[in-house]
N, C-alpha and C positions, 0 to 999 in steps of 0.2 A: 460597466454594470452587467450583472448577470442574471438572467432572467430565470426563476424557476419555472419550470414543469406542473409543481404541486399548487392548486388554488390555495392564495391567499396566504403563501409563504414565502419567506425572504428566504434566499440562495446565501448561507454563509460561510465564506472557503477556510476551510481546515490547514489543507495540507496543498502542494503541488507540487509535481513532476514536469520536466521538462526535455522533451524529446529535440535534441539538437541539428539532426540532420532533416529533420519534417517541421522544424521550427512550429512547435505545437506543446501549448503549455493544458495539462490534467490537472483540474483542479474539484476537490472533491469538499461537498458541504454536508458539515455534521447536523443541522439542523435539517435537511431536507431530503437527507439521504441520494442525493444525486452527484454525479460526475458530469464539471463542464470541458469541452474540447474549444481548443483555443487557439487560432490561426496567432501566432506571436507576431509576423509577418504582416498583418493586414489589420492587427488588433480587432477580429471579427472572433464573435461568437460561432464557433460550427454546429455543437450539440451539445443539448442537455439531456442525460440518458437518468433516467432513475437506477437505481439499485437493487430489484426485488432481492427479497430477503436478508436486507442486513440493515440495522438501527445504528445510530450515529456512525456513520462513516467518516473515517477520518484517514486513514491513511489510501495515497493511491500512486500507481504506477505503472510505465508503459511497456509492453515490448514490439520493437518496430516492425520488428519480421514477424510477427505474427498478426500484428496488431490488434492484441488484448491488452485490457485494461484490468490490472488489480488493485481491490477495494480492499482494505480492512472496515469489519463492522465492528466497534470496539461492544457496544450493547450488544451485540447480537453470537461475539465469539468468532467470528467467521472468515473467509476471503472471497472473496465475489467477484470471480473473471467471470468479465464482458469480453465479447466483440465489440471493436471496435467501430466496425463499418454501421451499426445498427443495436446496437445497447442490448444485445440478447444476450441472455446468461449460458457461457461455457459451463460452467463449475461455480456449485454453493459449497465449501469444504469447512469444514469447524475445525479451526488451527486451538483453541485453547482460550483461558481467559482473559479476555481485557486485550481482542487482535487492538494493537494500537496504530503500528505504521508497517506498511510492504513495501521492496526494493526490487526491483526485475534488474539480475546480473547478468548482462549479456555472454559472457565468459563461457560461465557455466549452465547458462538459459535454464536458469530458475528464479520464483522467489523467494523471496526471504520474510518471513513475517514476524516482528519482534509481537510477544503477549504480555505486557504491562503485569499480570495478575499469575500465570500459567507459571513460569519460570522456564519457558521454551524460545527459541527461535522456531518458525516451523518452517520446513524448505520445501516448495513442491513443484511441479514439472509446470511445462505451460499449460497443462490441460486441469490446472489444479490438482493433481493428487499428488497425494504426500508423499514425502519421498524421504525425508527425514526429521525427526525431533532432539533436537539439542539442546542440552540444557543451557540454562542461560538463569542469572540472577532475575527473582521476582518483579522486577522494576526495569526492564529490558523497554526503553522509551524506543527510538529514532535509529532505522536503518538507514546504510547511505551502502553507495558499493565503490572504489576505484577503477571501476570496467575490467579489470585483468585478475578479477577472483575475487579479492578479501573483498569482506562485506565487513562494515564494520558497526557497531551497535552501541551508542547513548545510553548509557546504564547512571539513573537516577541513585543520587546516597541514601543510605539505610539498608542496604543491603553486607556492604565492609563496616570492619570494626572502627574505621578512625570516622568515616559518616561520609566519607567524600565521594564525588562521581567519578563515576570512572567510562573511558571507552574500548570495550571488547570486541577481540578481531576474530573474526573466522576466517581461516585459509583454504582455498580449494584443498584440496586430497589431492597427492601426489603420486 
């Protein structure tokens, strides 16, 4: 169980990340806008860091060498790196409509934010500034990455004429 931060609210996890060499699972609740840190190793709670400035959070992700934390605020449009060591906000950046999930690609040490609503992926550096906007079908759900570049993206139907889902790949640049 996970204990919120906020009085008199339940902690409910959205999304999670999982950092494999720090064995530490990110897990971010869209009802309380916080991100838990999670010893996987000792099933201990580390922290609960709120979010300033972002509403339902739902998407999150780690990068270990730096160790920041990215937030998509889906209500609020946004990405929300944290510090890691101490829940203080790096970067409030407004990626586009409907941030839904972000991917930290080690490869290329960025992330990748798909926008549910935008018709963007957005890509920005560790210190959150943008670094590129790509288009992407309106309905850009769920980033994932293979660690050696391609990020790839969960794209919800209604976007293609036959209705079906599809999943689109980004390649590093060559």
């Amino acid at each position: 169980k996970i204990d919120s931060t906020v009085r008199g609210e339940t902690f409910s996890a959205a999304s999670v990340s999982y950092d494999r060499e720090a064995r530490r699972l990110y897990v971010a609740s869209n009802s309380t806008n916080e991100v838990a840190v999670i010893d996987a190793a000792a099933d201990t709670v580390l922290n609960v860091f709120r979010v300033p400035g972002a509403r339902s959070v739902i998407g999150v992700s780690h990068d270990p060498q730096t160790n920041r934390i990215f937030v998509a605020g889906q209500g609020t449009d946004n990405l929300v790196v944290l510090n890691g060591s101490d829940g203080s906000v790096v970067a409030d950046t407004p990626v586009g409509a409907g941030a839904l999930n972000v991917v930290f690609e080690p490869k290329s040490r960025r992330a990748f934010v798909s926008t549910f609503g935008a018709g963007t992926v957005t890509v920005t550096d560790v210190d959150g500034r943008i670094v590129a906007n790509l288009p992407a079908p309106p309905v850009a759900n769920h980033v994932s990455t293979d660690g050696r570049g391609n990020v790839y993206v969960a794209v919800k139907s209604g976007w293609t004429t036959d209705g079906n889902d599809s999943v689109l790949r980004i390649r590093p640049a060559r």
